[in-house]
mmCIF file of the N, C-alpha and C atoms, coordinates in Angstrom:
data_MODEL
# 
_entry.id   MODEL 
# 
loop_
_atom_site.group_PDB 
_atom_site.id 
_atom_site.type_symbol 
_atom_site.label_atom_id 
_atom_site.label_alt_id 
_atom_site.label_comp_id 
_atom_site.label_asym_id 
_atom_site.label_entity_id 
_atom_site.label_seq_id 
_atom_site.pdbx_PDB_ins_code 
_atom_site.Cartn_x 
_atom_site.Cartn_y 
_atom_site.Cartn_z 
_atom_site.occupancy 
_atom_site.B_iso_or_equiv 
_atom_site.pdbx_formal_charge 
_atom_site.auth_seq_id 
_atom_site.auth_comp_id 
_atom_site.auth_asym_id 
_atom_site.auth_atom_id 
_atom_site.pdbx_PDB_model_num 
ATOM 1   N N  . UNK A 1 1  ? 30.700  -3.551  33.734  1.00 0.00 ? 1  UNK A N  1 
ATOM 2   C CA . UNK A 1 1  ? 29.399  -4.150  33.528  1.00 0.00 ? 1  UNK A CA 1 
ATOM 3   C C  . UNK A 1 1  ? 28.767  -3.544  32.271  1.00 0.00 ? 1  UNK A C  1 
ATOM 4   N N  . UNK A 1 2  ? 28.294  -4.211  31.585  1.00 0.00 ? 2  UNK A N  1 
ATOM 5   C CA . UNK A 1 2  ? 27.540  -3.480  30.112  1.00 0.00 ? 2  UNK A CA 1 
ATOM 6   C C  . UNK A 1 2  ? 26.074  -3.628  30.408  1.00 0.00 ? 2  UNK A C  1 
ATOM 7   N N  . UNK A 1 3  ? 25.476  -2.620  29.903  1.00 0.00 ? 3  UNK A N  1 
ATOM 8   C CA . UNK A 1 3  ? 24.321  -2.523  30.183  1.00 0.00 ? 3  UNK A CA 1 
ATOM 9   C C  . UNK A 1 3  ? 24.089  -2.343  28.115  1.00 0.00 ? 3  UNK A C  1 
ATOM 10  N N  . UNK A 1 4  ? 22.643  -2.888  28.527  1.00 0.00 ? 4  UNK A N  1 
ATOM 11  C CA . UNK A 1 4  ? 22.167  -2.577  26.781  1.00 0.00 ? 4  UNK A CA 1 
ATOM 12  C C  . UNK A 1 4  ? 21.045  -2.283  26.538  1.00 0.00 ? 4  UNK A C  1 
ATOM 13  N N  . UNK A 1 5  ? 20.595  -1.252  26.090  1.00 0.00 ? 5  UNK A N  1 
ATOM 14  C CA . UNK A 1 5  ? 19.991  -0.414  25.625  1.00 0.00 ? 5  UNK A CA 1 
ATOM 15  C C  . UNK A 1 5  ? 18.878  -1.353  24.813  1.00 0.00 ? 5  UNK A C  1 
ATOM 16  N N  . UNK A 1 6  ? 17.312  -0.865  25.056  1.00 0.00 ? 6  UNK A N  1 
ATOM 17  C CA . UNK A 1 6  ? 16.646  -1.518  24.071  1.00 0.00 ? 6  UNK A CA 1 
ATOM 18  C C  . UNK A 1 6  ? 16.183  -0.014  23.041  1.00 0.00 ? 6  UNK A C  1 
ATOM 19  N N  . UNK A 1 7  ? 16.361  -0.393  22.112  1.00 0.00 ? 7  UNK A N  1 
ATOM 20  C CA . UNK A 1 7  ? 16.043  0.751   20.781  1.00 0.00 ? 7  UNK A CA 1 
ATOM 21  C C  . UNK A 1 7  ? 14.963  0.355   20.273  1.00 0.00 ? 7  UNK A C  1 
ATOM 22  N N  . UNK A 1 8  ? 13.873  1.218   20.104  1.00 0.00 ? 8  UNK A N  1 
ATOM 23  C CA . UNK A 1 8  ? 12.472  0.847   19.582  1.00 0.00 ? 8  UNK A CA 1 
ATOM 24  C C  . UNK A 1 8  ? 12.649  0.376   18.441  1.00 0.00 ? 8  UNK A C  1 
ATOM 25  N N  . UNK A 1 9  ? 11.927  -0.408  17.872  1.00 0.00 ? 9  UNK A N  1 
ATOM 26  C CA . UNK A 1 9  ? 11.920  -1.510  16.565  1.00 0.00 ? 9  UNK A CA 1 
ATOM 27  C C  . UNK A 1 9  ? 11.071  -0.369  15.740  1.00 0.00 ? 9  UNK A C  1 
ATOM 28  N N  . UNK A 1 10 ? 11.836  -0.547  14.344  1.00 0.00 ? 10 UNK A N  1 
ATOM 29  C CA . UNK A 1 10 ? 10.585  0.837   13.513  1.00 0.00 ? 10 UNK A CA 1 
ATOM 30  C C  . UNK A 1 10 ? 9.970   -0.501  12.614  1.00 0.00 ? 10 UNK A C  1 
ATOM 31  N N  . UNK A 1 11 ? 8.627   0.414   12.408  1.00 0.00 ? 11 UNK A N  1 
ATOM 32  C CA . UNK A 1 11 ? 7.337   -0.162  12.204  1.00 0.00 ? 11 UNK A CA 1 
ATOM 33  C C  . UNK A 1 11 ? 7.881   -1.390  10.576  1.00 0.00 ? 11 UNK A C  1 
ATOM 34  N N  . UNK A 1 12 ? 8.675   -0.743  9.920   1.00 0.00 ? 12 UNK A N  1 
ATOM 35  C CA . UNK A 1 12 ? 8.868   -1.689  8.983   1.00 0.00 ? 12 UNK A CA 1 
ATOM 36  C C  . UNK A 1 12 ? 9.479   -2.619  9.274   1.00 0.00 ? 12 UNK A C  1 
ATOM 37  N N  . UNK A 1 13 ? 10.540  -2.900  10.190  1.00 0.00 ? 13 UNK A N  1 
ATOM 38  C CA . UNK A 1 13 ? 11.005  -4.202  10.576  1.00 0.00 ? 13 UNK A CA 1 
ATOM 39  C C  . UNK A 1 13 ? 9.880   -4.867  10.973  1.00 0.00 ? 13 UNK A C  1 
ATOM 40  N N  . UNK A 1 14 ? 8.897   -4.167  11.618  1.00 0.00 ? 14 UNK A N  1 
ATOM 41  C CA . UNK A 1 14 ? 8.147   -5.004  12.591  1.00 0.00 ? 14 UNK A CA 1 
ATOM 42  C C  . UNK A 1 14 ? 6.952   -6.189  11.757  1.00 0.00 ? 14 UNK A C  1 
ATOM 43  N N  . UNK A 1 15 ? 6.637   -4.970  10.465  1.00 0.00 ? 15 UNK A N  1 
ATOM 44  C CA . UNK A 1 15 ? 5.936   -5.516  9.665   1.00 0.00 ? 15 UNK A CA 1 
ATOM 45  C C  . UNK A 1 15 ? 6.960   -6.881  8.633   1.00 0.00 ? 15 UNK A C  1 
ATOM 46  N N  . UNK A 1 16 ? 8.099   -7.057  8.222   1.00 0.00 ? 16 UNK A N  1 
ATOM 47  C CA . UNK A 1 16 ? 8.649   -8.052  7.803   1.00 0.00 ? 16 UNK A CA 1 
ATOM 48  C C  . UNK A 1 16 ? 9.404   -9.005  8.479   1.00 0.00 ? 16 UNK A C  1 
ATOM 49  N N  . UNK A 1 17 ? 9.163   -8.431  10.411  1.00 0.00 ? 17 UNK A N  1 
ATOM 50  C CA . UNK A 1 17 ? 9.059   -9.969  10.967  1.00 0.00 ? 17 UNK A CA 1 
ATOM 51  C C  . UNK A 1 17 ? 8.348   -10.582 11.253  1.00 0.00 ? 17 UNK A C  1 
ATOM 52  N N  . UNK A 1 18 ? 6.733   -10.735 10.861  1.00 0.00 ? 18 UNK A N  1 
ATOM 53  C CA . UNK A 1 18 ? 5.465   -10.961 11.239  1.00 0.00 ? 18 UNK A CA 1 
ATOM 54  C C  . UNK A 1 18 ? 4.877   -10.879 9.575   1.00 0.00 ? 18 UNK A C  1 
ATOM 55  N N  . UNK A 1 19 ? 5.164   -12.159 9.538   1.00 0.00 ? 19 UNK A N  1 
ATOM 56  C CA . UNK A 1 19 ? 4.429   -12.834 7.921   1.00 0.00 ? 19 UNK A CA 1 
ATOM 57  C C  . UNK A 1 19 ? 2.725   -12.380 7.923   1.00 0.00 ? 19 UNK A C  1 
ATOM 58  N N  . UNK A 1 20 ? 1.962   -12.188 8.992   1.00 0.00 ? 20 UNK A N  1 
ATOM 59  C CA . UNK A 1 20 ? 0.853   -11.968 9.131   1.00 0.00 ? 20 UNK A CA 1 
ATOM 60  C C  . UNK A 1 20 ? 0.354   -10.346 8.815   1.00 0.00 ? 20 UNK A C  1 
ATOM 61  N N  . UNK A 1 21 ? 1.016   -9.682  9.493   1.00 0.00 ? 21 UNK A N  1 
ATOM 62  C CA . UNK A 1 21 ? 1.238   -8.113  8.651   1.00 0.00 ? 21 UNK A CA 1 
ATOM 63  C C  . UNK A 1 21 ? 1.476   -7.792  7.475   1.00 0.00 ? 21 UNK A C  1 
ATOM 64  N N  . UNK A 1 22 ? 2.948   -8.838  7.082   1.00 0.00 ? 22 UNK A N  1 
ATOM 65  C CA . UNK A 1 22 ? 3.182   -8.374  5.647   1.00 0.00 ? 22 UNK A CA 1 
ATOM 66  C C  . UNK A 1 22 ? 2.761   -8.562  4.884   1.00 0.00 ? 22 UNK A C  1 
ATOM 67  N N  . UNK A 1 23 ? 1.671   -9.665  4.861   1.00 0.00 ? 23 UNK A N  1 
ATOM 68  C CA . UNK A 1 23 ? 0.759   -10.640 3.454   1.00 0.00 ? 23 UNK A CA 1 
ATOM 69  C C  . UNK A 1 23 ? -0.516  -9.275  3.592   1.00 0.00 ? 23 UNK A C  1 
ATOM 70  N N  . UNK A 1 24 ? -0.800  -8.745  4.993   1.00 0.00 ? 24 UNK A N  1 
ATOM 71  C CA . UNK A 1 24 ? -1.545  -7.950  5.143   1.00 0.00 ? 24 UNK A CA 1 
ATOM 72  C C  . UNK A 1 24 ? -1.418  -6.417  4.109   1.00 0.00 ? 24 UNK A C  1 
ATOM 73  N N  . UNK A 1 25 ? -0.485  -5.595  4.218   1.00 0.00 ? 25 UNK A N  1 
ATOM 74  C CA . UNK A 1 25 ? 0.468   -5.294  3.554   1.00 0.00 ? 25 UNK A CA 1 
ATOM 75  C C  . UNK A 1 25 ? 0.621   -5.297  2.178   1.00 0.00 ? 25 UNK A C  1 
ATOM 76  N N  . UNK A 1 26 ? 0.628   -6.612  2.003   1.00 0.00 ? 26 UNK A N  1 
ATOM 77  C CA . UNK A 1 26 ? 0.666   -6.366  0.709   1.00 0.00 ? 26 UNK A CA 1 
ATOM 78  C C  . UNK A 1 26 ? -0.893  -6.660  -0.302  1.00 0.00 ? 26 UNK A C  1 
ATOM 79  N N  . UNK A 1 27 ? -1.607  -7.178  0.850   1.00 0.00 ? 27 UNK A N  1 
ATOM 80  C CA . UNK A 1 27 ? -2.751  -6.787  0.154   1.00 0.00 ? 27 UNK A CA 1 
ATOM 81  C C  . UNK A 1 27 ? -3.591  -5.484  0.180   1.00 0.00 ? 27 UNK A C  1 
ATOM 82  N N  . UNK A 1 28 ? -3.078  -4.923  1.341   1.00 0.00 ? 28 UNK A N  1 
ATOM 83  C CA . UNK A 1 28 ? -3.514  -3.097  1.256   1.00 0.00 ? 28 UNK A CA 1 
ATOM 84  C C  . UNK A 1 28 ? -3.223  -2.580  0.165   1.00 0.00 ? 28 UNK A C  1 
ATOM 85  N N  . UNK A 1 29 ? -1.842  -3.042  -0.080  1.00 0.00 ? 29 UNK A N  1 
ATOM 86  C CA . UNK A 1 29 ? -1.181  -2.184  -1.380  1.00 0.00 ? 29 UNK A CA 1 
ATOM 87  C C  . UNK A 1 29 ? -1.713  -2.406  -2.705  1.00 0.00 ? 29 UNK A C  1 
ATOM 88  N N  . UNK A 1 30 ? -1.890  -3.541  -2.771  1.00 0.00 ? 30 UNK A N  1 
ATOM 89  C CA . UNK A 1 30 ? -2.281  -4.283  -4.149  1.00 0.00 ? 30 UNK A CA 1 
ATOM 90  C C  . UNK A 1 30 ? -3.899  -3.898  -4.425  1.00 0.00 ? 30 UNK A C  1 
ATOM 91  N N  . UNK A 1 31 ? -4.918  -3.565  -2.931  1.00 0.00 ? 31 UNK A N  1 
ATOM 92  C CA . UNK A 1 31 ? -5.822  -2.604  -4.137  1.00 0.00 ? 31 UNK A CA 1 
ATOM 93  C C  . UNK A 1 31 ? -5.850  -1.520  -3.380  1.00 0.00 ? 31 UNK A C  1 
ATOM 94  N N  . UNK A 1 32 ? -5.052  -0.541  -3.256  1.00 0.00 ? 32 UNK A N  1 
ATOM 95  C CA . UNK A 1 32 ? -4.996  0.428   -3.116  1.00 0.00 ? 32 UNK A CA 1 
ATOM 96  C C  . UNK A 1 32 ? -4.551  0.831   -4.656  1.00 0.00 ? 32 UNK A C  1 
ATOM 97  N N  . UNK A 1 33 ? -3.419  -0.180  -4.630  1.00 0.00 ? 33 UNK A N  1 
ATOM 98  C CA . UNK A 1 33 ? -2.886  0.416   -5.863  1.00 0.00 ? 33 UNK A CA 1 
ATOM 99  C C  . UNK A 1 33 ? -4.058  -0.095  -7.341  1.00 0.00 ? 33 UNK A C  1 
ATOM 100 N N  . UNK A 1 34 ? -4.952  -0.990  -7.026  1.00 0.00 ? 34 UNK A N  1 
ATOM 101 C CA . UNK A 1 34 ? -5.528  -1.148  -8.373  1.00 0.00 ? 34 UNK A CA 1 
ATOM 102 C C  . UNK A 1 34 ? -7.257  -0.464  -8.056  1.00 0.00 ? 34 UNK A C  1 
ATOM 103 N N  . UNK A 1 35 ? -7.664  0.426   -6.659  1.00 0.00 ? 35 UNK A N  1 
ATOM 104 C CA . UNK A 1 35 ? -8.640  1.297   -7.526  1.00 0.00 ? 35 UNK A CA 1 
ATOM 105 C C  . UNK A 1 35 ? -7.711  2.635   -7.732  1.00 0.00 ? 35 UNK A C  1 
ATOM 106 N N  . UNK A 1 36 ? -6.611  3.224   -7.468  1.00 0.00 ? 36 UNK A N  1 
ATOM 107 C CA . UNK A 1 36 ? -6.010  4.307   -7.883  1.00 0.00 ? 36 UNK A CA 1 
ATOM 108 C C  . UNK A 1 36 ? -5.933  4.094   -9.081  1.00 0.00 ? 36 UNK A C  1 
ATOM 109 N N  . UNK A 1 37 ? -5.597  2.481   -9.720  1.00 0.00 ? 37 UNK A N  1 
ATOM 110 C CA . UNK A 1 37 ? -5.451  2.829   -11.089 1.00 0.00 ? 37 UNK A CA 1 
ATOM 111 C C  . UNK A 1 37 ? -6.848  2.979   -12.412 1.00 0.00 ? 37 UNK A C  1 
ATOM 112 N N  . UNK A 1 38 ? -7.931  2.136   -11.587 1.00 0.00 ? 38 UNK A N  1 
ATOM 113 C CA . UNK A 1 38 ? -8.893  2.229   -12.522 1.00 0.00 ? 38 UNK A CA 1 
ATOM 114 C C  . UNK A 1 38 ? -10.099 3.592   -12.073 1.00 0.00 ? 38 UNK A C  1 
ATOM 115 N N  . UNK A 1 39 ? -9.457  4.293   -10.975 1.00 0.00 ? 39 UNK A N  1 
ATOM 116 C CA . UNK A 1 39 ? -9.712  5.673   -10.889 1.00 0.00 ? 39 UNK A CA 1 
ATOM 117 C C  . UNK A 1 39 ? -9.270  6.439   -12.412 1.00 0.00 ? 39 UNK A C  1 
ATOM 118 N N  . UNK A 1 40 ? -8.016  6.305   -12.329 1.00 0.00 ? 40 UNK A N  1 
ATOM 119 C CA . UNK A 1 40 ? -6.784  7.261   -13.087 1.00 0.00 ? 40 UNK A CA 1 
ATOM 120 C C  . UNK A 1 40 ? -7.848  6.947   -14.681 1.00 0.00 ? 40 UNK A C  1 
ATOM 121 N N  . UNK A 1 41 ? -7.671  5.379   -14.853 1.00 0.00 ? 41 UNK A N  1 
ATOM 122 C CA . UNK A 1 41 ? -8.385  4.250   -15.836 1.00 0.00 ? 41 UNK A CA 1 
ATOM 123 C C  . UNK A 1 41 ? -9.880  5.491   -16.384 1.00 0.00 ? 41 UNK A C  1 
ATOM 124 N N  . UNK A 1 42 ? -10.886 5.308   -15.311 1.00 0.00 ? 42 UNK A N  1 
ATOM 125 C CA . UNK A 1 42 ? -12.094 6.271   -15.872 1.00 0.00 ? 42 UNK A CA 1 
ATOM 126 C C  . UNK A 1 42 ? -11.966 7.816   -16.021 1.00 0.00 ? 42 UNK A C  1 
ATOM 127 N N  . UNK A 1 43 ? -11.109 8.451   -15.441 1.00 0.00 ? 43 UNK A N  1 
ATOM 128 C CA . UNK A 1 43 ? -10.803 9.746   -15.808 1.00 0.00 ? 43 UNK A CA 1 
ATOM 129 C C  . UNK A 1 43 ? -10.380 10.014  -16.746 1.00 0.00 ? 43 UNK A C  1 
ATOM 130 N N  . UNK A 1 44 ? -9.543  9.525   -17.387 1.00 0.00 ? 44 UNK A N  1 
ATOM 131 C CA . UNK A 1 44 ? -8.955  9.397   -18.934 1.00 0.00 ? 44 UNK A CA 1 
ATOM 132 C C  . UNK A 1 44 ? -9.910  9.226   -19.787 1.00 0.00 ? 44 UNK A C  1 
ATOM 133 N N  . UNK A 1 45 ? -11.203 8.499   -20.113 1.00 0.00 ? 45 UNK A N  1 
ATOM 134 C CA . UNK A 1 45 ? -12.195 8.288   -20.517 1.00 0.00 ? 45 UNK A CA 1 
ATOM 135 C C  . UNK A 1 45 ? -12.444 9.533   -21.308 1.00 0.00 ? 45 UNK A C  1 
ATOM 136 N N  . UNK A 1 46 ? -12.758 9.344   -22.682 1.00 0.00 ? 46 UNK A N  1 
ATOM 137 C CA . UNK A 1 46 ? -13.431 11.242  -22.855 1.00 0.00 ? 46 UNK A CA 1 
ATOM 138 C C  . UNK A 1 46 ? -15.056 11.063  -22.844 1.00 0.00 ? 46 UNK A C  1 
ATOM 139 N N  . UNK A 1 47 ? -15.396 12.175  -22.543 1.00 0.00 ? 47 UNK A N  1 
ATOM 140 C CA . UNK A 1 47 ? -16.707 12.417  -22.322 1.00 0.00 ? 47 UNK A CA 1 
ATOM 141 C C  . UNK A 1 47 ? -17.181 11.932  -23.828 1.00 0.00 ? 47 UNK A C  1 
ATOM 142 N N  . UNK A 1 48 ? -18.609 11.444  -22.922 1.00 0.00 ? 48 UNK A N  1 
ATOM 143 C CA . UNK A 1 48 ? -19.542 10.467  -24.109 1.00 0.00 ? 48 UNK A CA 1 
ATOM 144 C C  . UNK A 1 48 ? -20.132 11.871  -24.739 1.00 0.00 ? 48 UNK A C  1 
ATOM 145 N N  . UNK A 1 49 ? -20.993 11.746  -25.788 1.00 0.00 ? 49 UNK A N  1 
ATOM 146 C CA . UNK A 1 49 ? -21.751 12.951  -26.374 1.00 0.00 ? 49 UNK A CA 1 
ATOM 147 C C  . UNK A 1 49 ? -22.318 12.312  -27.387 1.00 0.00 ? 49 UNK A C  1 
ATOM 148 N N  . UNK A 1 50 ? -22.756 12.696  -28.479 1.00 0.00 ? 50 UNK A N  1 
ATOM 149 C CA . UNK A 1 50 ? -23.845 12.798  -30.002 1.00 0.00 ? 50 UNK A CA 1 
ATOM 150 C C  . UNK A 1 50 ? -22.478 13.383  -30.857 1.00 0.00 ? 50 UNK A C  1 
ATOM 151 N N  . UNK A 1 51 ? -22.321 12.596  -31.580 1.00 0.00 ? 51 UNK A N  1 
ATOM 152 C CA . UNK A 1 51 ? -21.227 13.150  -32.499 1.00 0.00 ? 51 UNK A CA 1 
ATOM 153 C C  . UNK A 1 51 ? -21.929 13.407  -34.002 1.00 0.00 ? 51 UNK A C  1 
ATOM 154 N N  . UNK A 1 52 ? -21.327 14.832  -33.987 1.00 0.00 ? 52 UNK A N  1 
ATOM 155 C CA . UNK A 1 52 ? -22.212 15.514  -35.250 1.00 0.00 ? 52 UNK A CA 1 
ATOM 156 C C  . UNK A 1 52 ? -22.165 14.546  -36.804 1.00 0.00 ? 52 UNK A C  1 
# 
């Protein structure tokens, strides 16, 4: 008789079998990733001043 084992599903399958997560997903990422960049963006900035 075979018996079969259920193996927990890891979270990334779970998220690219569920179109509703992954559009989710990828909009976390997309501004996560664009205020990290216009963070990075104003830090680079040099300080304003009176130039002699």
């Amino acid at each position: 008789m075979e018996t079969h084992q259920q193996h927990p599903i890891p979270w990334q399958q779970q998220i690219y079998d569920n179109p509703w997560l992954l559009a989710g997903a990828a909009i976390v990422f997309f501004v996560l990733s664009y205020i990290v960049w216009g963070v990075i963006d104003l830090l680079t900035i040099p300080a304003g001043g009176t130039t002699p």
